[in-house]
C-alpha positions as CSV (number, residue, x, y, z in Angstrom):
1,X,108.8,102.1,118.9
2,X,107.6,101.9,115.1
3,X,103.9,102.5,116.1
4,X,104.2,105.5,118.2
5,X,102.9,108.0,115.5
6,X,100.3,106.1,114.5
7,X,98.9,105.6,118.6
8,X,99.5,109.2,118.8
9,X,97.5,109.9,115.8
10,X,94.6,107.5,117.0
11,X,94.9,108.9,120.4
12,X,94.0,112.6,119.1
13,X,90.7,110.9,118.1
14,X,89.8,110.1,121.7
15,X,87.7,113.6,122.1
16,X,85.4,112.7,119.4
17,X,81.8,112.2,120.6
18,X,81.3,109.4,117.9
19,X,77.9,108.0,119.4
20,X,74.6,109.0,120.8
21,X,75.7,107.0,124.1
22,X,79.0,109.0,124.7
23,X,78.7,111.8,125.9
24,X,79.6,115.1,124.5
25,X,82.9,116.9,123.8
26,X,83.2,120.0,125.9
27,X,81.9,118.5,128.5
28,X,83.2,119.5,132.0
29,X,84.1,116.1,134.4
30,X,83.6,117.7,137.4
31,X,79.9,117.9,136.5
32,X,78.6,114.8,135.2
33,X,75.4,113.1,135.9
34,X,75.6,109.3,136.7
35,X,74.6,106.7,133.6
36,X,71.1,106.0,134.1
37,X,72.3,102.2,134.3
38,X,74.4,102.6,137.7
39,X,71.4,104.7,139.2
40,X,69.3,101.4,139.0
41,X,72.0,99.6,141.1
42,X,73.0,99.0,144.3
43,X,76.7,101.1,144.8
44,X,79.1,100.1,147.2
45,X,80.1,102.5,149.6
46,X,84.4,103.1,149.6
47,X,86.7,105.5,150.8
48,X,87.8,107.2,147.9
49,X,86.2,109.9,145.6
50,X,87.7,108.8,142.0
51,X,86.1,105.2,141.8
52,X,82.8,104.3,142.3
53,X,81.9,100.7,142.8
54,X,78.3,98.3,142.2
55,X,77.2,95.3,142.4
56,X,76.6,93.9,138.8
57,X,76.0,90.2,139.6
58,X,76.1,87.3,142.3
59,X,79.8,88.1,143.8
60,X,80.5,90.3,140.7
61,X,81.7,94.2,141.2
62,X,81.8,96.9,138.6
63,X,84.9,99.2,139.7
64,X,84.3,102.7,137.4
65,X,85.7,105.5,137.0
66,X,83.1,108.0,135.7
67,X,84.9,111.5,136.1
68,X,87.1,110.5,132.7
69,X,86.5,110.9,129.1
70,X,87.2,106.6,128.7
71,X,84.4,105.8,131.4
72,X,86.2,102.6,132.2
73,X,85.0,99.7,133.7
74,X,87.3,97.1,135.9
75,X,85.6,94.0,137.2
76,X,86.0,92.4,140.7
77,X,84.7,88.7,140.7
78,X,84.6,86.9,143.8
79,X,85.0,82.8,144.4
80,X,85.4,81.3,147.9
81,X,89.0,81.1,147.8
82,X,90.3,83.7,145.4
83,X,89.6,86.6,143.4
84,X,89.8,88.0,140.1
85,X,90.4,91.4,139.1
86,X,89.6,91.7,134.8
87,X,91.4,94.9,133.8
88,X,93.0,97.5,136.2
89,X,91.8,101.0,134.8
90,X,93.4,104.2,134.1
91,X,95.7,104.1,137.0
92,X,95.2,107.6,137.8
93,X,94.4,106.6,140.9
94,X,95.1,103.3,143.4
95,X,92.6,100.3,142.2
96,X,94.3,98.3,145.0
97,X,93.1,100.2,147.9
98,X,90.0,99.9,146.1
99,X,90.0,96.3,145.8
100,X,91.2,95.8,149.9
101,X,88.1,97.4,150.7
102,X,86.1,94.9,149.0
103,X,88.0,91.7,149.5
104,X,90.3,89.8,151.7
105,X,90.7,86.8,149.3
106,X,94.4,86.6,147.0
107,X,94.3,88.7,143.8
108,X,94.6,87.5,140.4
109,X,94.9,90.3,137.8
110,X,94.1,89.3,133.9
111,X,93.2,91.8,131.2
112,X,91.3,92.4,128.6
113,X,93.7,93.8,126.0
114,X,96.9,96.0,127.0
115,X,95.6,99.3,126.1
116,X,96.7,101.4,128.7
117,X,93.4,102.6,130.1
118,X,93.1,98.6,131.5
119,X,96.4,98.4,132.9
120,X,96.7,101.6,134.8
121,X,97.2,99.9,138.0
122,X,98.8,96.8,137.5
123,X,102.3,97.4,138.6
124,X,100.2,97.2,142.4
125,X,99.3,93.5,142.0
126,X,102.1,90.5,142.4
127,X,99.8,88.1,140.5
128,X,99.3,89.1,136.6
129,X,98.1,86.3,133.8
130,X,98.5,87.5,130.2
131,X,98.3,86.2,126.7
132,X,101.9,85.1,125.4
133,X,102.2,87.9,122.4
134,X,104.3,89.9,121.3
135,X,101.6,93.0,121.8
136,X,101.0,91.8,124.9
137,X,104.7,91.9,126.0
138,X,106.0,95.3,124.6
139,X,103.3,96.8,126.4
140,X,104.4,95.2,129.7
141,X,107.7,95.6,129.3
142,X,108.0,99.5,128.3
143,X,104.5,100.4,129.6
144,X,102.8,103.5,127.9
145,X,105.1,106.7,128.5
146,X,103.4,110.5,129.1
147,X,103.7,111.5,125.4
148,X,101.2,108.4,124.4
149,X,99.1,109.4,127.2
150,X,99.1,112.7,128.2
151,X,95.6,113.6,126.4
152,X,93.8,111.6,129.4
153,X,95.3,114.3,132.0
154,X,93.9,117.3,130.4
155,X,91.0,119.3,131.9
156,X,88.9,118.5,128.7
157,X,89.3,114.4,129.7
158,X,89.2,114.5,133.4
159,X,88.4,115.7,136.8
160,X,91.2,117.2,138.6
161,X,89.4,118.4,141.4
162,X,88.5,114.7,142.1
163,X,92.5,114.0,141.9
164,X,94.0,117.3,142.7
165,X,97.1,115.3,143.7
166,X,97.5,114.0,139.8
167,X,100.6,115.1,138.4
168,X,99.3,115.5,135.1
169,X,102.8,116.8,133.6
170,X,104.5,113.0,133.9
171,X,101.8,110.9,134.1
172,X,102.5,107.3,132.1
173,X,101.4,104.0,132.8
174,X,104.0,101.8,134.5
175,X,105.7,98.6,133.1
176,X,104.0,95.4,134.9
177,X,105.5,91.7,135.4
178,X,103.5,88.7,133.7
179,X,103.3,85.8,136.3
180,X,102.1,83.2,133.9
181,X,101.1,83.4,130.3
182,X,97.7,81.2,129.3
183,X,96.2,79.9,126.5
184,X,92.5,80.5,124.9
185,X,90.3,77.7,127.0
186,X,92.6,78.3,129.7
187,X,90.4,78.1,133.6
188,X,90.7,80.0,136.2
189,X,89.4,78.2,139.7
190,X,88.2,80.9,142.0
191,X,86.9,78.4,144.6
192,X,83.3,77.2,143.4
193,X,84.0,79.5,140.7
194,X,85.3,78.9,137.4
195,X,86.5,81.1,134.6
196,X,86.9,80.6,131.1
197,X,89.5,82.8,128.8
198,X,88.2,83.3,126.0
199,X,91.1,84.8,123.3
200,X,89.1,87.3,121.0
201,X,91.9,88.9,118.6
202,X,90.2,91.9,116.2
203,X,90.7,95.4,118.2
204,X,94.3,94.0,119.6
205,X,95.9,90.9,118.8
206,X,95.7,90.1,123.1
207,X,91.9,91.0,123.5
208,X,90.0,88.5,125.5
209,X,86.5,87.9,127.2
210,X,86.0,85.9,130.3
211,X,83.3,83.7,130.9
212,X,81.2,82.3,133.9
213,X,79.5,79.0,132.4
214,X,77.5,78.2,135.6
215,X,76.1,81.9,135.8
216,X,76.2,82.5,132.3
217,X,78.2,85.7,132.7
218,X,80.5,86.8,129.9
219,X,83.1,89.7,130.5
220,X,83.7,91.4,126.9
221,X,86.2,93.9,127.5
222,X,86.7,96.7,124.5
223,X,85.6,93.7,121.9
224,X,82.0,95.0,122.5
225,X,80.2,97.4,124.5
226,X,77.1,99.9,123.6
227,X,79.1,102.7,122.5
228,X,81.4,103.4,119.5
229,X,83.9,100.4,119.3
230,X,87.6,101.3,118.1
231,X,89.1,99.5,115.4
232,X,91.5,102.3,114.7
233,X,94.9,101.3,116.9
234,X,97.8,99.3,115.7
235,X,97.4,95.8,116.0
236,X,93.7,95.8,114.5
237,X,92.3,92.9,112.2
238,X,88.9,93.0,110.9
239,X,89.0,89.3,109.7
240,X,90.0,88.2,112.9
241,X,87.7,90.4,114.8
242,X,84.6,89.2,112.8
243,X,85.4,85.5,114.0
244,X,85.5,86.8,117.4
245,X,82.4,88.3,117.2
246,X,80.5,85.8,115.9
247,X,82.7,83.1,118.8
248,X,81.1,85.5,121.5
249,X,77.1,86.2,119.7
250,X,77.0,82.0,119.4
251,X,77.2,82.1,123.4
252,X,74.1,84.2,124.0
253,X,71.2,81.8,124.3
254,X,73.2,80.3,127.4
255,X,74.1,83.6,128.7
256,X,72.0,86.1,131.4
257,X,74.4,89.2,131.4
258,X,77.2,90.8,129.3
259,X,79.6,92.9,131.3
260,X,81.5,95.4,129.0
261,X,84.5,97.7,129.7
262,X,83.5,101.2,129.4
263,X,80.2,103.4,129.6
264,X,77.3,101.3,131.1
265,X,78.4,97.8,132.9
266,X,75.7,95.3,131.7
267,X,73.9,94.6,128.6
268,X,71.4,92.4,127.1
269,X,73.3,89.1,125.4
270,X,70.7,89.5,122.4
271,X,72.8,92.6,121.7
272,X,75.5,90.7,120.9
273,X,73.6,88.7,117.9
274,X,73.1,92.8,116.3
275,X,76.3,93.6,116.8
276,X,77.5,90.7,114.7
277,X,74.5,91.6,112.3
278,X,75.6,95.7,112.2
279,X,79.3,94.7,111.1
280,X,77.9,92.3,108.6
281,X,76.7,95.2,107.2
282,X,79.8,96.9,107.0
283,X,81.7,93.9,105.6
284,X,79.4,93.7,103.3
285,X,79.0,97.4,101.8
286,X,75.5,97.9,103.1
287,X,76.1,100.4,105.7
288,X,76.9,103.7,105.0
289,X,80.0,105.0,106.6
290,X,80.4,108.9,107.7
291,X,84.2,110.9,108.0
292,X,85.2,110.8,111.0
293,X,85.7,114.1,110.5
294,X,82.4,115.4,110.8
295,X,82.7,114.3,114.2
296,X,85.5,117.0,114.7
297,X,88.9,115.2,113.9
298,X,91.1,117.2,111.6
299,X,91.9,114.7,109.0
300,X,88.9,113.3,108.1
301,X,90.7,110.8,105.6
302,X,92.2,108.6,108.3
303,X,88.9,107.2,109.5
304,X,85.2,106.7,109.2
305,X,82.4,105.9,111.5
306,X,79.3,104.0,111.1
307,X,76.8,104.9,113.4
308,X,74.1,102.0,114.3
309,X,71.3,102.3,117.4
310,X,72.8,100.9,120.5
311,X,77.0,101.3,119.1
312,X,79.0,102.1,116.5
313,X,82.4,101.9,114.5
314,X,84.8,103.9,114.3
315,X,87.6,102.1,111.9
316,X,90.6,103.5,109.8
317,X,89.9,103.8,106.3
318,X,92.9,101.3,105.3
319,X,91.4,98.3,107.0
320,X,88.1,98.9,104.6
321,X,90.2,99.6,101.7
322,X,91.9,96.0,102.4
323,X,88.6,94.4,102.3
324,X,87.6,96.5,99.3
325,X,84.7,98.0,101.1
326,X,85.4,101.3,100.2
327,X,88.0,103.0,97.8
């Protein structure tokens, strides 16, 4: 695969602690306080030890996984006749059993993008709508093999001792089988329920947000949450993921909660309008960027960060240089 170096290259900047709302490097998993945010809301009680599950909204489930570096966030979102499972997780360990607990109703898996930590899991689900790309597609086909991955099994990334079972010398996430492919506009019926995709391309050519029009819920994925946003892989597009911004801030006056994909599961739909407003000021050379070496990566030349207060950016230097904001 032609891009293997590079994902390799931006996966050894997964360590860096490149905001005030991710925590540190160095940090031990096994020990880790609870986000503020999921203290304030009612948990739902399951069998397991790695996930750990709340209720975020009307019918609406936040399914994290706190004891990794990623601090990924899966959503369960309920209708009378079906469900709707956005993103999968690490798959370290079963999201399925996870889900059973929580629901009877018939599974529908979509996800946000096709990075591997939000399709972890799902080779367990029969039921699997996608974007029709050609990102989207390679990653289904040939999965994510251990040599892409392996930095998420380390004892610096993870708790073992809540998965002592992991077998952290082959771990990979598995191929999956696209049911259907959809469009942007696309609508998922839950049952008294109704989903909109919403195709956001910008930090993968596949990202996407859902959206809840009659409880003005909006699912974001990695396209924005309050930590430091990647633009960094293969497949990213800084023109394209301006537009997406701006597509998702013009919803906010309609909207009551923002669900992101990793740290904290809700925020404030007014954040949205400052994000847009903190990467006009990167496009347009206001904002000063830092190496992202000072933040502990080796080769401080491949990317910088700019550091706002609720998020940041962390984006490769060549993507700036395109745009002629930097040299």
């Amino acid at each position: 695969m032609k891009y293997n170096q590079l994902l390799i290259s931006a996966l050894s900047l997964i360590l860096i602690s490149c905001t005030s709302n991710k925590k540190t490097d160095k940090v031990d998993w096994c020990d880790q306080t609870i986000r503020q945010q999921f203290l304030e809301l009612k948990e739902i009680q399951t069998k397991g030890d790695w996930f750990k599950v709340y209720e975020v909204g009307e019918n609406v489930y936040a399914i994290a996984e706190p004891y990794n570096f990623q601090e990924v966030i899966s959503y369960l979102i309920l209708g009378t006749e079906k469900a709707l499972l956005f993103d999968s997780g690490m798959g370290l360990d079963s999201i399925s059993t996870v889900v059973k607990e929580l629901t009877n109703l018939p599974i529908t898996v979509i996800n946000s993008h096709t990075h591997y930590d939000h399709i972890g899991s799902n080779h367990e689900f029969d039921n699997i709508l996608a974007l029709n790309s050609d990102y989207t597609k390679n990653w289904a086909e040939n999965g994510w093999n251990h040599e892409l991955v392996k930095q998420e099994v380390t004892t610096e990334a993870f708790c073992l001792q809540m998965l002592p079972n992991t077998d952290t010398a082959n771990y990979h996430v598995k191929p999956f089988a696209i049911s259907e492919f959809i469009k942007d506009g696309h609508v998922i019926d839950l049952g008294q329920r109704k989903i909109e995709i919403i195709s956001v391309p910008g930090h993968t050519p596949d990202a996407m947000a859902l959206f809840d029009r009659e409880s003005g819920y909006l699912w974001t994925g990695d396209t924005f949450y309050e930590a430091t946003i990647w633009l960094f892989f293969d497949g990213t597009d800084l023109d394209a993921y301006e537009e997406s911004i701006r597509r998702l801030a013009a919803l906010s006056p309609i909207l009551k909660k923002v669900f992101p994909a990793h740290n904290t599961p809700i925020a404030a739909p007014i954040r949205l309008k400052e994000f847009v407003e903190a990467f006009e000021q990167i496009l347009n050379g206001n904002k000063k960027a830092k190496d992202a070496g000072e933040y502990g990566h080796p080769d401080d030349n491949t990317a910088v960060v700019f550091e706002f207060e609720h998020f940041s950016f962390l984006i490769r230097r060549d993507h700036l240089k395109q745009r002629g904001i930097i040299k």
